[in-house]
Short mmCIF file of the C-alpha atoms (twelve columns), coordinates in Angstrom:
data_MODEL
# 
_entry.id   MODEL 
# 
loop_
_atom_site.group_PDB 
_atom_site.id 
_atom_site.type_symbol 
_atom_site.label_atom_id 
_atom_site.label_alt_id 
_atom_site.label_comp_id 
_atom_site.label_asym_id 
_atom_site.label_seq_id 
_atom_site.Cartn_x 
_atom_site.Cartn_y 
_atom_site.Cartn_z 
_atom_site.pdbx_PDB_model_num 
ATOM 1   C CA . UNK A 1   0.000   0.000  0.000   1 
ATOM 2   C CA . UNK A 2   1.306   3.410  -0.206  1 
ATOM 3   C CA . UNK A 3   1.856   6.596  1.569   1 
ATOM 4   C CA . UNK A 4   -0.189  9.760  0.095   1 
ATOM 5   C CA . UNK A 5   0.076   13.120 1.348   1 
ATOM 6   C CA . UNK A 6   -2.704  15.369 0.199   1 
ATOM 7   C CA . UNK A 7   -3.188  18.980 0.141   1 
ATOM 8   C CA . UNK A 8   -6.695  20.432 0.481   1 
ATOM 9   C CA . UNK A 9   -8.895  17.757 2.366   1 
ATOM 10  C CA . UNK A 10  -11.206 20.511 4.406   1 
ATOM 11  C CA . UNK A 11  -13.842 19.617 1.893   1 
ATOM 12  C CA . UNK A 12  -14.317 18.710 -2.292  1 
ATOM 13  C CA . UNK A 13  -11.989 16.848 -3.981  1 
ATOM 14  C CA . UNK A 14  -9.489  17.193 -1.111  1 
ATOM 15  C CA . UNK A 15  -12.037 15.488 1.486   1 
ATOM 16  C CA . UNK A 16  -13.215 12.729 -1.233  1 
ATOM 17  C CA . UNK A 17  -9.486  12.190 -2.287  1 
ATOM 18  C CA . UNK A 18  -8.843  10.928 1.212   1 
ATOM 19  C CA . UNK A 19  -11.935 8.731  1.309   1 
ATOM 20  C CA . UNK A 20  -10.718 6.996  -1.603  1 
ATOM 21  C CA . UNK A 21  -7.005  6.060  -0.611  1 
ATOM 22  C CA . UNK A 22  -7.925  5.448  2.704   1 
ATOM 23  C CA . UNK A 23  -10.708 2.720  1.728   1 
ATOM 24  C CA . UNK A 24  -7.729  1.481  -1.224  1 
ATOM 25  C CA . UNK A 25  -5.930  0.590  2.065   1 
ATOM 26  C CA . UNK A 26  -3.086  3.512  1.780   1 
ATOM 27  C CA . UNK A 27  -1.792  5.314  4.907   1 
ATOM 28  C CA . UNK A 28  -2.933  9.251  3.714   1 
ATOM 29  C CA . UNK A 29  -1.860  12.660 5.535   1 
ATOM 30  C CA . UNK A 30  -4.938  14.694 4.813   1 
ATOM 31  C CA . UNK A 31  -3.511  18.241 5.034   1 
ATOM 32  C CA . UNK A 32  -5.843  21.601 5.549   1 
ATOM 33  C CA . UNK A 33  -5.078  24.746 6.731   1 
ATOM 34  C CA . UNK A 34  -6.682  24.514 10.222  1 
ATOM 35  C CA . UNK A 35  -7.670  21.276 11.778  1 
ATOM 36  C CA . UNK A 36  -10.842 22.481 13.161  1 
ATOM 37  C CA . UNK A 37  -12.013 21.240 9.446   1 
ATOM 38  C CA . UNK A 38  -10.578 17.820 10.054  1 
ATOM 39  C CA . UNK A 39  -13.726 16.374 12.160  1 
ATOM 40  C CA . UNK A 40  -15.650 14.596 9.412   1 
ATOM 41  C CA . UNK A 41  -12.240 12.564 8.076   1 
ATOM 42  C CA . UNK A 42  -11.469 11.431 11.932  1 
ATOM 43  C CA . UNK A 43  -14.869 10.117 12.346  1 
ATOM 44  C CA . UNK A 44  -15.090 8.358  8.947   1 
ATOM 45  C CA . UNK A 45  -11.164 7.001  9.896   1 
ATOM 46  C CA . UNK A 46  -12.404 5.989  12.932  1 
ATOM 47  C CA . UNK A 47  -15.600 3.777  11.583  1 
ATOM 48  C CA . UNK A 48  -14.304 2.451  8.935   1 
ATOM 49  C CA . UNK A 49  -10.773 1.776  10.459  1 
ATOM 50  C CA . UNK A 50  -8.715  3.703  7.824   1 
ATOM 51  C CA . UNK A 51  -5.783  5.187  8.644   1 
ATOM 52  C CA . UNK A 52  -5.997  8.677  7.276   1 
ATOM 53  C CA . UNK A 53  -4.340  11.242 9.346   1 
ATOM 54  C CA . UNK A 54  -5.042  14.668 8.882   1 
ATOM 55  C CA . UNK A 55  -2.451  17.507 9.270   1 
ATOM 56  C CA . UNK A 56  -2.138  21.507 9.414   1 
ATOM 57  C CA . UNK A 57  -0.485  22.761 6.591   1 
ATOM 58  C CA . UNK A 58  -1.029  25.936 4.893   1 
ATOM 59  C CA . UNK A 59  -0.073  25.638 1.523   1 
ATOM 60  C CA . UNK A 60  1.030   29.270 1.009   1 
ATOM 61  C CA . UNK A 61  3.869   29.170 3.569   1 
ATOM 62  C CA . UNK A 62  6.427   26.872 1.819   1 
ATOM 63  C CA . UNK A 63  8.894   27.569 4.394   1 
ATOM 64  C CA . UNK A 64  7.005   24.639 6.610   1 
ATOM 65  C CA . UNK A 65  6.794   21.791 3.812   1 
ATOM 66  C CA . UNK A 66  10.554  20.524 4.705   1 
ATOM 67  C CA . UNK A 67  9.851   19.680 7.966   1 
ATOM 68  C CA . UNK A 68  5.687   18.401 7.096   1 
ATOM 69  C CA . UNK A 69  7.702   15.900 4.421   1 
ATOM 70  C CA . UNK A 70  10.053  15.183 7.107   1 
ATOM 71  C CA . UNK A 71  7.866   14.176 9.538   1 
ATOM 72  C CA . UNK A 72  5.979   11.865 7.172   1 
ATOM 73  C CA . UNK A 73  8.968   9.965  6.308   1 
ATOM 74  C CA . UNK A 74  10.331  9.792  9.659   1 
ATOM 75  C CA . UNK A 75  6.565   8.381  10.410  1 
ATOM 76  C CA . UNK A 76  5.796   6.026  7.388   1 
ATOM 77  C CA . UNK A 77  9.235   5.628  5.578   1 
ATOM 78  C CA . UNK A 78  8.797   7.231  2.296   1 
ATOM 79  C CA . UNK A 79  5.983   9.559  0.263   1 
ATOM 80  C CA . UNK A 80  4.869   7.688  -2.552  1 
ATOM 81  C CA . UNK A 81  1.552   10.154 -3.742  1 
ATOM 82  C CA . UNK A 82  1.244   13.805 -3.491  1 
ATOM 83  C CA . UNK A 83  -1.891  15.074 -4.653  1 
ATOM 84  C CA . UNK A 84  -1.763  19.140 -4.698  1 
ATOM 85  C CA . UNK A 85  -5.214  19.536 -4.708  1 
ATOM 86  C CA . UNK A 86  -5.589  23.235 -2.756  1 
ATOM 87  C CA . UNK A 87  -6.827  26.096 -4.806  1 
ATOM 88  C CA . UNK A 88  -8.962  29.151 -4.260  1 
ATOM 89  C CA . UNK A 89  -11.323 31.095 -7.175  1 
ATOM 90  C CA . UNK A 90  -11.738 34.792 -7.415  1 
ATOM 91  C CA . UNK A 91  -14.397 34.964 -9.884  1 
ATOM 92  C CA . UNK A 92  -14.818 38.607 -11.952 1 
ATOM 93  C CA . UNK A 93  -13.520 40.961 -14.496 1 
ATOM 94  C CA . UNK A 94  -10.101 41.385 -15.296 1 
ATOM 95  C CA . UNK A 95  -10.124 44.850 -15.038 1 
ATOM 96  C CA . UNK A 96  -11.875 44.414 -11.261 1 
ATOM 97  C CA . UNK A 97  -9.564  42.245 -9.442  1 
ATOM 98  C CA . UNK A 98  -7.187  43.897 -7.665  1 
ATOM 99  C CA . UNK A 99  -3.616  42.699 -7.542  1 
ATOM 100 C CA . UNK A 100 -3.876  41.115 -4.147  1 
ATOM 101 C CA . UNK A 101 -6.563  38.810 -5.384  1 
ATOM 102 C CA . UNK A 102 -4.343  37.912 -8.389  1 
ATOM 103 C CA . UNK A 103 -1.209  37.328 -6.745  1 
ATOM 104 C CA . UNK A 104 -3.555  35.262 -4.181  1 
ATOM 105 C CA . UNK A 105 -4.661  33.201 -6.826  1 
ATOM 106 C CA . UNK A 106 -1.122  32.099 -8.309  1 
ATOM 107 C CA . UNK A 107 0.243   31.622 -5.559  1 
ATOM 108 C CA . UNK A 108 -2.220  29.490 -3.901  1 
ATOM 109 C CA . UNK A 109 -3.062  27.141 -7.426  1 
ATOM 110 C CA . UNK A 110 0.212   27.521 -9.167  1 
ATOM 111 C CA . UNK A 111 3.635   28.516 -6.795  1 
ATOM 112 C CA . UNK A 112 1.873   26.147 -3.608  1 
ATOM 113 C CA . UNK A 113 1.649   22.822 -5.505  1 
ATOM 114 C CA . UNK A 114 4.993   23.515 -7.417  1 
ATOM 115 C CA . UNK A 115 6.978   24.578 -4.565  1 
ATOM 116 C CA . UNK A 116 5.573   21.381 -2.394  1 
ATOM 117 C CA . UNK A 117 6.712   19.107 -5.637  1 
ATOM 118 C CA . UNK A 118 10.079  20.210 -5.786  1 
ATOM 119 C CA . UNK A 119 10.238  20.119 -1.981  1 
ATOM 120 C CA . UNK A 120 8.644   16.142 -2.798  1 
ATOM 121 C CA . UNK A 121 11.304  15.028 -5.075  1 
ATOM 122 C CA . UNK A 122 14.325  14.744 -3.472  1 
ATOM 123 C CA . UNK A 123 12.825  11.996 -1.212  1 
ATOM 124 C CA . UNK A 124 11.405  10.775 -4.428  1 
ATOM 125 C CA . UNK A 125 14.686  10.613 -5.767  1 
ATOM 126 C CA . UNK A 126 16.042  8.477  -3.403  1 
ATOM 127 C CA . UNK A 127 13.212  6.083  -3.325  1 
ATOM 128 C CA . UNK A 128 13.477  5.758  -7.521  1 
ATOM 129 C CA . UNK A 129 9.375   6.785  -7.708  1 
ATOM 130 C CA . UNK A 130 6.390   8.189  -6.563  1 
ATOM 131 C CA . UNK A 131 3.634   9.468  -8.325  1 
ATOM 132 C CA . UNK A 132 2.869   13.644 -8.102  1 
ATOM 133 C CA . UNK A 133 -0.292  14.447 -9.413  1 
ATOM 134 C CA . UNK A 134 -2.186  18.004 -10.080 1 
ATOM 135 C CA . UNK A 135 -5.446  19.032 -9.860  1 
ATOM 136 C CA . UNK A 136 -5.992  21.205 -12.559 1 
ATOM 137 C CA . UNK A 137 -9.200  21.944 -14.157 1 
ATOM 138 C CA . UNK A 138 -10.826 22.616 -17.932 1 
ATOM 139 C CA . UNK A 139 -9.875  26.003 -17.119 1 
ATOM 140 C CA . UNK A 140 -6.751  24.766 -17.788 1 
ATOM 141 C CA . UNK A 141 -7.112  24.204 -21.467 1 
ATOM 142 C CA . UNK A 142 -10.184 26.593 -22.229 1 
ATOM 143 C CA . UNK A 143 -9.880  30.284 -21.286 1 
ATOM 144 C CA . UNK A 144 -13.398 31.451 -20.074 1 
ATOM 145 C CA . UNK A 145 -14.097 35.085 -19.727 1 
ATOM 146 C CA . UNK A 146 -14.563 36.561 -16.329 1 
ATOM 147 C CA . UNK A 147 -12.476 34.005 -15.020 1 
ATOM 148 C CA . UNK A 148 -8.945  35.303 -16.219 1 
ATOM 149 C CA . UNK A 149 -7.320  34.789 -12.809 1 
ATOM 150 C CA . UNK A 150 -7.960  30.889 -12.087 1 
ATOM 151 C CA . UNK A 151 -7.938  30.218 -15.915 1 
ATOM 152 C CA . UNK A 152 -3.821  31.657 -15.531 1 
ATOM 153 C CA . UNK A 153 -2.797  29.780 -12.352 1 
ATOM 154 C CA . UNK A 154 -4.418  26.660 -14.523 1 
ATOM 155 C CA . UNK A 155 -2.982  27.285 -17.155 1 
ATOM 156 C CA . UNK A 156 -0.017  27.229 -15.982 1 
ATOM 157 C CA . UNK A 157 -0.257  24.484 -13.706 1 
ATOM 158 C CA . UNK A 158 -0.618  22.485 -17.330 1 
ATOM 159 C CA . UNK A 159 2.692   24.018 -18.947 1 
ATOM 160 C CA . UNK A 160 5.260   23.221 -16.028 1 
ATOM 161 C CA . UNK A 161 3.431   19.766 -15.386 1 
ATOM 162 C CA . UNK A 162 4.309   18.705 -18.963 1 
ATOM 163 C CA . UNK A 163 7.705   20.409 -19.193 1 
ATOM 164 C CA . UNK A 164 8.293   18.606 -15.478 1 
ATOM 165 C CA . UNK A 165 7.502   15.406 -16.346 1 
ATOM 166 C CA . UNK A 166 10.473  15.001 -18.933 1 
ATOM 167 C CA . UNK A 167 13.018  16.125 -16.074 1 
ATOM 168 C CA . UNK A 168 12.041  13.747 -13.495 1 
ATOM 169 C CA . UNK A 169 10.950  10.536 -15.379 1 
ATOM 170 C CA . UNK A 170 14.420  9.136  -15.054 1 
ATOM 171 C CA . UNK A 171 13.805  8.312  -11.738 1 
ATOM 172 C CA . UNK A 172 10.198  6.570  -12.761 1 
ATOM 173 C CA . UNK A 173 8.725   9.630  -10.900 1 
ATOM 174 C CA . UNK A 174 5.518   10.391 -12.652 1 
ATOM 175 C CA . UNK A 175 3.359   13.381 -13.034 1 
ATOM 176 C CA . UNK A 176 -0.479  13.348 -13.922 1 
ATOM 177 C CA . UNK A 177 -3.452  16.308 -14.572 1 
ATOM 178 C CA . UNK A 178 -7.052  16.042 -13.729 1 
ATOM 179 C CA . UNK A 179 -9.015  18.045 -15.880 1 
ATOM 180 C CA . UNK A 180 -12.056 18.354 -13.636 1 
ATOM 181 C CA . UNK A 181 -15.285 20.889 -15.150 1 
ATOM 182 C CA . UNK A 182 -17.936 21.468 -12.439 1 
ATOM 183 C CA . UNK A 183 -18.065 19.766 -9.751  1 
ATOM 184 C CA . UNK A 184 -19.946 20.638 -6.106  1 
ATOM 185 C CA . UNK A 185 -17.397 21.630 -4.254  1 
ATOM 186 C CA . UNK A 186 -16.704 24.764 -1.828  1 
ATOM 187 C CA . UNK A 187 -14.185 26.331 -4.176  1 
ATOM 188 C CA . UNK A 188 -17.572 28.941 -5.612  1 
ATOM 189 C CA . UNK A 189 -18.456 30.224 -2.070  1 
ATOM 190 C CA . UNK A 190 -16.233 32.742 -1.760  1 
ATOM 191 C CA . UNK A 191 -17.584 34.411 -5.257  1 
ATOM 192 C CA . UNK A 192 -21.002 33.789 -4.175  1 
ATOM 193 C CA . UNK A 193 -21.775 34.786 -1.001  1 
ATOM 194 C CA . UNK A 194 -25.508 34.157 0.628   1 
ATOM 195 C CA . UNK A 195 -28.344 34.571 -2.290  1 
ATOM 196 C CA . UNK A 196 -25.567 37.546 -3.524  1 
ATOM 197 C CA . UNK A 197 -24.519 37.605 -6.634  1 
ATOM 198 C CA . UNK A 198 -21.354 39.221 -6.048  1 
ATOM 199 C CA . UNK A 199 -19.376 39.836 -2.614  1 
ATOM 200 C CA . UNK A 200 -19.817 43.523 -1.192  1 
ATOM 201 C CA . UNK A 201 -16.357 44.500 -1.969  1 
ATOM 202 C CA . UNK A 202 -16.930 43.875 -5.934  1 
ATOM 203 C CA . UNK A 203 -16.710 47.580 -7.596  1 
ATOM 204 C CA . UNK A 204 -20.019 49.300 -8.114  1 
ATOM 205 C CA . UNK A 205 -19.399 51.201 -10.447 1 
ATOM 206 C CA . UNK A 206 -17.349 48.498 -12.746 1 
ATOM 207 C CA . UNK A 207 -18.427 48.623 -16.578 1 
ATOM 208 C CA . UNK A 208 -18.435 45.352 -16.648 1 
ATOM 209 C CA . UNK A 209 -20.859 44.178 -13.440 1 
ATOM 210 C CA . UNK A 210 -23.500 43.086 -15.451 1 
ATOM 211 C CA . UNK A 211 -21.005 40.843 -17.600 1 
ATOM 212 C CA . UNK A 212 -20.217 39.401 -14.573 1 
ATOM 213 C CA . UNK A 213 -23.143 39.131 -12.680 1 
ATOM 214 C CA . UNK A 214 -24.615 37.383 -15.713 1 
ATOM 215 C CA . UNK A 215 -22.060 34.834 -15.692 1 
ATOM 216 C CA . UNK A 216 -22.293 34.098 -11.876 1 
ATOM 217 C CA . UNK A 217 -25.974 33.906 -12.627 1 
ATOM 218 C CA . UNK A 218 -25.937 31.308 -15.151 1 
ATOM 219 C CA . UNK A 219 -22.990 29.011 -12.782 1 
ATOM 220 C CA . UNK A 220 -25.640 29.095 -10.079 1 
ATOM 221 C CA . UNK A 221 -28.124 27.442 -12.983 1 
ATOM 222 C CA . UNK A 222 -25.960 24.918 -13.402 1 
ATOM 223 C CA . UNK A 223 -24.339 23.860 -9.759  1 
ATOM 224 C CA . UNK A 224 -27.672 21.638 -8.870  1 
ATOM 225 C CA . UNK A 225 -26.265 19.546 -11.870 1 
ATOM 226 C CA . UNK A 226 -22.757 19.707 -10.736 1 
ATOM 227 C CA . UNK A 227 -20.653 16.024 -10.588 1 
ATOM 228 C CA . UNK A 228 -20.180 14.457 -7.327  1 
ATOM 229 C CA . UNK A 229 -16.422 14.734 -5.917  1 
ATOM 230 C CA . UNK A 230 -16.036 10.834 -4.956  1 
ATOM 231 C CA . UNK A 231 -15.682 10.696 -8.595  1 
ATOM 232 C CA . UNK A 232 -12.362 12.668 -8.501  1 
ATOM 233 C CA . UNK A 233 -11.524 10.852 -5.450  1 
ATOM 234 C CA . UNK A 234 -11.649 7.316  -7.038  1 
ATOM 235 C CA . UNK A 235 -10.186 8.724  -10.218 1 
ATOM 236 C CA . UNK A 236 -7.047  10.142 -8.434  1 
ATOM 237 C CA . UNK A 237 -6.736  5.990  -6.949  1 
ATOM 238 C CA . UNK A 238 -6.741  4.796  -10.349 1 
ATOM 239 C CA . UNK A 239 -4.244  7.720  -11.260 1 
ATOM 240 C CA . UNK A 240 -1.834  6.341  -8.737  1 
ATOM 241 C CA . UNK A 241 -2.313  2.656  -10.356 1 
ATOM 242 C CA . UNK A 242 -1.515  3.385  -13.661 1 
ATOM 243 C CA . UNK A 243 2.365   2.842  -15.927 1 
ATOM 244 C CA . UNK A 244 2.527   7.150  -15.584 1 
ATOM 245 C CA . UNK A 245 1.874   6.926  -19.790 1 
ATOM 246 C CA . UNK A 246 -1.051  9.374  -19.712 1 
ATOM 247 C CA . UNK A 247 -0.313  12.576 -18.994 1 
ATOM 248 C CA . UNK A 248 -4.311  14.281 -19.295 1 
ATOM 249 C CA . UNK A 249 -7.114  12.671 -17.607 1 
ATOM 250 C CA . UNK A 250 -10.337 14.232 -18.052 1 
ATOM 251 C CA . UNK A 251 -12.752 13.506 -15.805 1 
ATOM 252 C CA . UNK A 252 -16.063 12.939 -16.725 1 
ATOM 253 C CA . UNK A 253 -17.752 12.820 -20.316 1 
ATOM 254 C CA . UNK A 254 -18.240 16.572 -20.585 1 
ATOM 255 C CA . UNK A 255 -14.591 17.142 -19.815 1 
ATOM 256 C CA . UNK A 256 -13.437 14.589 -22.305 1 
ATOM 257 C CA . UNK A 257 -15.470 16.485 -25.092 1 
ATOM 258 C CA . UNK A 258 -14.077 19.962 -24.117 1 
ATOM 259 C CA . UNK A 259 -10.489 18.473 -24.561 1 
ATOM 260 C CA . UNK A 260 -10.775 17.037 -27.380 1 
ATOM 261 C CA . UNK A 261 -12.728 19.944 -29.247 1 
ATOM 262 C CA . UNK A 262 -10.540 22.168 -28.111 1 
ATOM 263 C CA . UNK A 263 -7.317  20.559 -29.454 1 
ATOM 264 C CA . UNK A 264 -9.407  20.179 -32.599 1 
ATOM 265 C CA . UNK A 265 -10.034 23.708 -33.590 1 
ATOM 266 C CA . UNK A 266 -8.616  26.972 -34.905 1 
ATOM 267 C CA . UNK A 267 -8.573  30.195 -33.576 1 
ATOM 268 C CA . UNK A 268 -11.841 30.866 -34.679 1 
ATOM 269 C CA . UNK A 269 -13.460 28.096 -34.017 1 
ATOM 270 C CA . UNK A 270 -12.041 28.593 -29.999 1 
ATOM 271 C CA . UNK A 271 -13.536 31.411 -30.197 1 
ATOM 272 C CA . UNK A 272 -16.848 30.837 -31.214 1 
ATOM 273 C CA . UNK A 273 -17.060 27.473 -29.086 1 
ATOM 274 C CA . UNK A 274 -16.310 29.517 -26.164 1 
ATOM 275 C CA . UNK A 275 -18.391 32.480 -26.190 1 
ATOM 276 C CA . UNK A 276 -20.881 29.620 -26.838 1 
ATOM 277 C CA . UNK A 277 -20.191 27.397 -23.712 1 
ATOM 278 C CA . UNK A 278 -19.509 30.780 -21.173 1 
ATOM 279 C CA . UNK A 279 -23.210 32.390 -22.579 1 
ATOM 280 C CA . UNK A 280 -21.396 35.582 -23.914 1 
ATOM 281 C CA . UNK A 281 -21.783 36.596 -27.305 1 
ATOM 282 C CA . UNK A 282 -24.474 39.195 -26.420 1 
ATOM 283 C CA . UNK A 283 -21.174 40.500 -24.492 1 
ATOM 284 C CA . UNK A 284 -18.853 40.070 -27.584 1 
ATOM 285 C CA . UNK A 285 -21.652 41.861 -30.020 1 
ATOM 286 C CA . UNK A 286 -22.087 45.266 -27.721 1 
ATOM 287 C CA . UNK A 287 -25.638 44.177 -26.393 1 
ATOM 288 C CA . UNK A 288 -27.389 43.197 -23.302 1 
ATOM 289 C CA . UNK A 289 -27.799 40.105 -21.491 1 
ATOM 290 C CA . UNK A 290 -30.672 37.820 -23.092 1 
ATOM 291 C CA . UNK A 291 -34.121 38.620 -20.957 1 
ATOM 292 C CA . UNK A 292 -34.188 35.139 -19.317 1 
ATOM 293 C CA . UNK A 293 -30.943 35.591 -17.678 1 
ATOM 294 C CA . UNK A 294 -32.511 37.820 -14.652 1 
# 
């Protein structure tokens, strides 16, 4: 069985990640940022005998992973999953976000997971594998508007995990993205406070607030129909299974079809597919939002 150490276990994927190794029969360090959160895993540990053991680790302070990793070696002997599943979303106009919430952004979905790899593969180096796998997202591979931020932390995420992979495979360390589309996790609350629309602090005044209220409008449509995490969960288990061959793993049927249509297409054709799938070409063509969308 192995050792997984997972980032992000509070709730969503992070939470059904856990449930899934731990049933596979793996020893798992489910990490959060406070362990107040950490009372659901204990009790499921503790009825279903699995040995999942959560942890405090906030993934923003890199300056603590050394001695996290450390400990779980000292503890279990060696680290043979990461999953860097912790992310945050701050949902709105380009021109809107102020650079706090960008830098937030990237360095919570794109410099956290990266710095707590490379921190990872030295003792992955010594063991001759492991298996390091990101959550990213089909914001990864299909820019949406309104959601510049998290669409360039995923985005990135994808570049460096494919560039990575070539560095480290020497050592039969492997590296693995999840393209996950909606799912119902907690990662929305924050842009969606109460029966708001849009948090207080969003600009008033912003030329674009009814661009982005529209959009928020039509995501709360569609969360009653949003994918259940375990499915991520038991993915990621399978992930950890497989000969490290396959770099993209969509997750569901809808995220295999936005892959592969958008490797398929032009410029153009990206174009059109998105303003199509985000609800926005009254946007694109200088008009108002259709009637139905209030």
């Amino acid at each position: 069985m192995s050792v997984v150490l997972i980032t992000g276990c509070s709730s969503g994927f992070g939470a059904a990640a856990a449930r899934a190794f731990g049933r596979n029969g793996d020893t798992v360090y489910a990490s959060m940022r406070t362990l107040r959160k950490a009372g659901d895993l204990q009790a499921l540990a503790r009825s279903e005998s699995l040995d999942i053991r959560p942890l405090e680790l906030d993934v923003t302070q890199p300056a603590s992973f050394s001695a996290l990793l450390e400990r779980i070696v000292k503890e279990s002997g060696r680290i043979d999953v990461l999953v860097n599943n912790a992310g945050v979303l701050r949902a709105g106009a380009f021109e809107d976000l102020d650079e706090a919430a960008l830098r937030e952004v990237m360095e919570t979905n794109f410099f956290a997971p990266f710095l707590l790899a490379r921190a990872v593969l030295p003792h992955m180096r010594r063991q001759r594998g492991g298996y390091i796998i990101m959550i990213s997202s089909l914001s990864g591979i299909a820019g949406l508007p309104g959601d510049v931020a998290y669409t360039a932390s995923k985005f990135a995420v994808e570049g460096a995990t494919e560039a990575l992979r070539h560095e480290i495979d020497r050592w039969n360390i492997k590296l693995a993205l999840v393209q996950a589309g909606l799912y119902a996790t907690g990662i929305f609350a924050s842009s969606m406070p109460g029966q708001e629309l849009l948090p207080d602090s969003y600009p008033a005044g912003s030329p674009y607030r009814g661009f982005v209220e529209h959009r928020q409008r039509e995501l709360r449509k569609r969360l009653p129909q949003a994918f259940s995490p375990d499915i991520i969960g038991n993915l990621l288990v399978r992930i950890s299974k497989s000969d490290g061959a396959q770099l993209r793993w969509p997750a569901d049927d809808i995220s295999k079809k936005v892959l592969a249509t958008m490797w398929a297409q032009d410029d153009a054709a990206r174009d059109q597919f998105l303003r199509g799938v985000s609800g926005t070409p009254w946007w694109s063509a200088g008009g108002e939002p259709p009637a139905d969308s209030g």
